[in-house]
NUNUTOR-288811 format. One record per residue (C-alpha): residue number from 0; x, y, z. Coordinates in steps of 0.02 Angstrom, whole numbers. Example, Ala and Ser with C-alpha at 12.3 -4.5 7.8 and 13.67 -1.06 7.14 Angstrom:
REM residues 2
   nr       u       v       w
    0     615    -225     390
    1     684     -53     357
REM end
This chain:
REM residues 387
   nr       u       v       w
    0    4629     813    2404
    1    4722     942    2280
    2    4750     978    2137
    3    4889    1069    2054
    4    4845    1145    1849
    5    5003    1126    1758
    6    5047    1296    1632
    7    5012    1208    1444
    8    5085    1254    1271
    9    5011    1211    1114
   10    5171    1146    1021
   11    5149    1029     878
   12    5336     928     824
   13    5364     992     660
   14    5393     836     577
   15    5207     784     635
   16    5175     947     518
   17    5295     876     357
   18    5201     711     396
   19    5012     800     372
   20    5080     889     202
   21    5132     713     147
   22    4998     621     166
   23    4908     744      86
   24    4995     767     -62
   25    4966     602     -76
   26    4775     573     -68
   27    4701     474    -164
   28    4534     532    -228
   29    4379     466    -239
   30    4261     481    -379
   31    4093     584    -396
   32    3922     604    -492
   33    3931     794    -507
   34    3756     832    -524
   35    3725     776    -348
   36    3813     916    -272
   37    3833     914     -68
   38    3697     779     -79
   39    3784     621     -58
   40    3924     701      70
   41    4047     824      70
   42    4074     879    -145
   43    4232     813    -230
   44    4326     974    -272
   45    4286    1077     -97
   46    4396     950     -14
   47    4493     958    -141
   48    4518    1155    -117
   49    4524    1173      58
   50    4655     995      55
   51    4766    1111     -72
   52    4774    1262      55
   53    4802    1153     196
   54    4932    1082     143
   55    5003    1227      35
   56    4946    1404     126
   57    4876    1385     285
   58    5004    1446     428
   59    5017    1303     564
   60    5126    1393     667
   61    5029    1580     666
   62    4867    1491     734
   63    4987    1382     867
   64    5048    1590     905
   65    4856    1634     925
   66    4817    1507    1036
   67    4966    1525    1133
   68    4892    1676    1189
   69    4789    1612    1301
   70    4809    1555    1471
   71    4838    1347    1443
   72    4828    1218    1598
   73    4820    1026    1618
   74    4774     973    1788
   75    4717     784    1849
   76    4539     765    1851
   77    4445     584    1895
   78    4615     495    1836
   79    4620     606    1669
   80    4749     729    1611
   81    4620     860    1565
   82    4676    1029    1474
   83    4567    1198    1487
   84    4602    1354    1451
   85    4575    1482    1609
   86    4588    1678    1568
   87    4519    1764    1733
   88    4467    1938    1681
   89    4561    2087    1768
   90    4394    2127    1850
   91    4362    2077    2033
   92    4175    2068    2014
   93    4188    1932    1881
   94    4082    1776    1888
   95    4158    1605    1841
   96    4082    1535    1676
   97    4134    1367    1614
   98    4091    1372    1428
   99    4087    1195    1325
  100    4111    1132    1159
  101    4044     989    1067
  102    4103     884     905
  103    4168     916     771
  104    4201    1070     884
  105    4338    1108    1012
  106    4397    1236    1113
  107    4458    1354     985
  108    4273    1393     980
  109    4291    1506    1082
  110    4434    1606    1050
  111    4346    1750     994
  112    4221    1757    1135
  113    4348    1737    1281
  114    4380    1909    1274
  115    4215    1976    1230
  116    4171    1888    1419
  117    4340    1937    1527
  118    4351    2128    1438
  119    4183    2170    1409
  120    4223    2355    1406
  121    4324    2316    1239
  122    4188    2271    1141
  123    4043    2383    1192
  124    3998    2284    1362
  125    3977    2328    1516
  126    4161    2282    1647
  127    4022    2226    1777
  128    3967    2078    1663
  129    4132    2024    1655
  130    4172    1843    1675
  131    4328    1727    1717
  132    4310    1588    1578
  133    4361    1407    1583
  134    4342    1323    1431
  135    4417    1151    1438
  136    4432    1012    1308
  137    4319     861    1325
  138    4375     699    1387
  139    4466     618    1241
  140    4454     787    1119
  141    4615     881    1058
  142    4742     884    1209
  143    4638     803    1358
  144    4668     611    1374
  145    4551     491    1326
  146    4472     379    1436
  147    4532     213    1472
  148    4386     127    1517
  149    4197     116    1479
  150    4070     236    1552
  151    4122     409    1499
  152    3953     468    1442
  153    3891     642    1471
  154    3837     632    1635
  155    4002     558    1688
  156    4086     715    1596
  157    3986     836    1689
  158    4041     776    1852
  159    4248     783    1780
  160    4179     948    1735
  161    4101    1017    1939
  162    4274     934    1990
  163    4368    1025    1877
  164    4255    1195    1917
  165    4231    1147    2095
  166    4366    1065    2184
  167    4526    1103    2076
  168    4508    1289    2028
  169    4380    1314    2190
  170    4227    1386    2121
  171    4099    1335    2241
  172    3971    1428    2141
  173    3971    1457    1947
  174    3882    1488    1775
  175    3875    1335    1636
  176    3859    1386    1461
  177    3869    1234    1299
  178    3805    1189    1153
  179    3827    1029    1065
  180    3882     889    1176
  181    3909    1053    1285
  182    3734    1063    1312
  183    3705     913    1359
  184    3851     902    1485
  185    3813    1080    1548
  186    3631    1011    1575
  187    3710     867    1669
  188    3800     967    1804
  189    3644    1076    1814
  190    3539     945    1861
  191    3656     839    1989
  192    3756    1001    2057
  193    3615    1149    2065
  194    3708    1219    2227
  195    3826    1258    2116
  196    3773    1300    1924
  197    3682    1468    1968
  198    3633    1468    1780
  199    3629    1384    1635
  200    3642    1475    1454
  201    3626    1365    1291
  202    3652    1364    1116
  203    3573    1186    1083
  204    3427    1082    1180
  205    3515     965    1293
  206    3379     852    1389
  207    3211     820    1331
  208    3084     766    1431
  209    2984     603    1429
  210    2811     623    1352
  211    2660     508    1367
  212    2572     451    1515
  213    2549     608    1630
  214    2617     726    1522
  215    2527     866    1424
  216    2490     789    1272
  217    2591     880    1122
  218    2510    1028    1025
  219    2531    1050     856
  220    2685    1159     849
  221    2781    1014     932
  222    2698     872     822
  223    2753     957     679
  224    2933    1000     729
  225    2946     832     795
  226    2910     778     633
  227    3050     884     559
  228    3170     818     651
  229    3126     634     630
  230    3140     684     446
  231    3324     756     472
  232    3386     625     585
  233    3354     496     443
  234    3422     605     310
  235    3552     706     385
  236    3600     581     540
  237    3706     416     466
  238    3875     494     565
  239    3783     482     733
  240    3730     299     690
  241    3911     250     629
  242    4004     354     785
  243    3858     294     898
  244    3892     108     853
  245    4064      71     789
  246    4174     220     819
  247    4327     125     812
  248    4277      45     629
  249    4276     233     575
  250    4429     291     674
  251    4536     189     561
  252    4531     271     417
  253    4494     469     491
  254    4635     444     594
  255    4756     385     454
  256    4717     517     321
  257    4692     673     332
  258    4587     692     176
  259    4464     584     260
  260    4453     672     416
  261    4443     839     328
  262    4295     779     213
  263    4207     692     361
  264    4229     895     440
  265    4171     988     311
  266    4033     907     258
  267    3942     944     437
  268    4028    1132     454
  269    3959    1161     297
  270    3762    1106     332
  271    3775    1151     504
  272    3824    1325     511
  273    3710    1480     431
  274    3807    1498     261
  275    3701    1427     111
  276    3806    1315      67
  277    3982    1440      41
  278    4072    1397     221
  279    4160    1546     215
  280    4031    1652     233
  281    4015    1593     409
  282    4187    1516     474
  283    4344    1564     373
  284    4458    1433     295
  285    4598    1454     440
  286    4469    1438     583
  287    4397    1301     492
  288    4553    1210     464
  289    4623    1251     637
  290    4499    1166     720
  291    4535    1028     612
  292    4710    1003     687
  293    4672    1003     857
  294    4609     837     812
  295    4757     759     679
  296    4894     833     783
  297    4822     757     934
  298    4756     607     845
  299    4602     631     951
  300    4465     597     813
  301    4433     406     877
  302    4417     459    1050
  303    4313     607    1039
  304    4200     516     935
  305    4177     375    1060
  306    4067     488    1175
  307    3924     447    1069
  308    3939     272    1085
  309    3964     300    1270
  310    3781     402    1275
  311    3704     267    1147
  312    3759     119    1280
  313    3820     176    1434
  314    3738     359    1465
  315    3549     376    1512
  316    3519     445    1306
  317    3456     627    1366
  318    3294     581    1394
  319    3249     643    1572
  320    3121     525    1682
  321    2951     568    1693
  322    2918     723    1797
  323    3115     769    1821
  324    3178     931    1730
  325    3307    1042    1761
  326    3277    1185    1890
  327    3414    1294    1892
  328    3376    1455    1782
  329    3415    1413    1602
  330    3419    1534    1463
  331    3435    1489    1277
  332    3497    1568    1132
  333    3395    1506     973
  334    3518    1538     807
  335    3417    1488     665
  336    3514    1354     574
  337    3540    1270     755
  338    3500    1077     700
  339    3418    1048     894
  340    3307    1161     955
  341    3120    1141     994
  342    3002    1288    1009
  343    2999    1350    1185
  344    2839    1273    1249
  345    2932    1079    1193
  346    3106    1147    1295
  347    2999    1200    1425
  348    2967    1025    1451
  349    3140     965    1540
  350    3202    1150    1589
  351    3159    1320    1686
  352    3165    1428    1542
  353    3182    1632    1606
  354    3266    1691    1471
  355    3226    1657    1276
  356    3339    1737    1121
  357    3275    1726     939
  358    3446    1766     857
  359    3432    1842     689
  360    3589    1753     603
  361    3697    1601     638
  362    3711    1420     658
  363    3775    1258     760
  364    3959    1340     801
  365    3871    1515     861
  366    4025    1561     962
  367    4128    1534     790
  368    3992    1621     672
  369    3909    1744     802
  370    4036    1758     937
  371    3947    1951     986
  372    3764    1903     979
  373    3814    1756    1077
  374    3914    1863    1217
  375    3770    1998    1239
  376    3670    1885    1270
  377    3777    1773    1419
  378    3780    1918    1475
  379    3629    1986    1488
  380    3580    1826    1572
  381    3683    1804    1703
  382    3688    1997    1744
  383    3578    1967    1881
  384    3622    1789    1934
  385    3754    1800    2070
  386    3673    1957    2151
REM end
């Protein structure tokens, strides 16, 4: 079988554009206690800001420019439209990384660490750790279709994703590199395809291992992070339960106003990623708010977030059986307001850790807030892997 990518240009109908400044110019807002702050969800008059500049400064059509740049494709994958970006870098030596986002992430991720990967030499690298990236959007996320029937958990996206890597652009051997729901489908394709994931690199703990019965019992570094988490998950967790359980309950209302869908965003860019609270210390307004409309203009925020109920009910939930764990060589980056990472000796658990980076700065959307730190250090760890 074949498979023929299609070119792809981002090109949002302007009147979809007149629509969004509508709607919101016509929110209407909720009330707030004030001396709760970011405590009961995202605060009152930061939507309110970053509503007012969407609608009334930020440039649509300059970001559509920028990501018209790079090199856009749709091809048919598993019975899915599926759109990824592919820039091959000019260098004949380069390896083929597929690199994968998560939610409330997308592609755009990465546009700042394409070229740190494919041109090297332009940003203080080496042009023999050059890479040719694909960086596709998830089943269901910005300008990929959504499924049409049940069963598209994570491991069923990692195998769309070998196809895509394997059989439609031809790579019979590449590198895997995801965090978020990346991770975990990254992890996926390492463990069913290690012929052909020569490496794994991560920005967020993907599997876990079972514990109990033969396993080492847990020291006290991963009782008490354990514990931490626990803690988070109950506190921080409620939009995992809710998109976990009845995604289509909450789709209603994201996908109808925009307001909604940009307070549901910035609520988790702005605990997630290393900036104490003040966003744009990490991600700028415009990146911020660009990612945002890969999901209105595409009115993909429904069917992205059905991939947790798909892991919650029809995936196998991350946990790996006893005495399986992934193999292939797996590095990971460790930014320090990541939300899921363990310390080494608990990651050791489900993967063959060679390579471990304690990054001094950045958060959950490290290609976004750290897009250099991030790119030494793919490539540092795959420098040696297709040798």
């Amino acid at each position: 079988m074949t498979f023929d990518p299609t070119p792809f240009r981002v090109d949002v109908p302007q009147d979809a554009i007149a629509d969004l400044r509508e709607r919101l110019g016509r929110t209407r807002w909720p009330d707030q206690i004030d001396g709760y702050g970011w405590q009961q969800g995202a605060e009152l008059h930061a939507v309110q800001r970053y509503a007012s500049y969407w609608a009334n400064g930020y440039d649509w059509r300059a970001a559509e420019a920028d990501l018209n740049r790079l090199s856009h494709f749709t091809a048919h994958v598993a019975g899915l439209r599926l759109h990824f970006v592919h820039e091959r870098s000019p260098h004949a030596s380069a390896v083929p990384l597929l690199i994968l986002h998560g939610w409330p992430g997308s592609f755009f991720e990465f546009h700042k660490l394409i070229e740190m990967l494919t041109r090297p030499e332009l940003h203080g690298g080496d042009p023999a750790d050059a890479f040719h990236v694909i960086a596709p959007s998830l089943p269901g996320f910005a300008f990929s279709e959504a499924p049409r029937e049940p069963g598209m958990h994570p491991g069923a996206v990692a195998e769309v994703m070998h196809t895509l890597m394997h059989d439609v652009l031809g790579y019979k051997r590449y590198a895997a590199q995801g965090g978020d729901w990346g991770a975990l489908v990254a992890s996926g394709m390492a463990l069913r395809r290690p012929e052909s994931v020569v490496g794994l690199h991560l920005n967020m703990q993907g599997y876990r291992a079972k514990t109990g019965g033969d396993a080492r019992p847990l020291d006290d570094e991963e009782k008490e992070w354990l514990g931490n988490a626990r803690a988070m998950f109950a506190e921080d967790m409620a939009y995992f339960a809710i998109q976990g359980t009845r995604p289509t309950s909450l789709g209603y209302g994201l996908h109808d106003s925009p307001a909604g869908l940009l307070g549901w965003f910035l609520e988790k860019f702005t605990a997630w990623t290393d900036c104490d609270g003040v966003l744009e210390d990490a991600v700028t307004r415009d990146e911020f708010l660009t990612n945002l409309m890969l999901y209105w203009a595409t009115g993909s925020i429904a069917s992205a977030a059905r991939i947790y109920y798909e892991h919650l009910h029809t995936g196998d939930r991350a946990i790996l059986p006893a005495g399986e764990r992934v193999e292939v060589p797996t590095a990971m980056a460790v930014f320090p307001r990541e939300i899921l990472i363990g310390p080494r000796q608990w990651v050791e658990r489900a993967y063959n850790i060679v390579r471990w980076t304690e990054m001094p700065r950045g958060g959950h959307f490290a290609a976004l807030e750290q897009p250099e730190l991030l790119a030494t250090d793919i490539r540092a760890f795959f420098r040696d892997r297709f040798s």
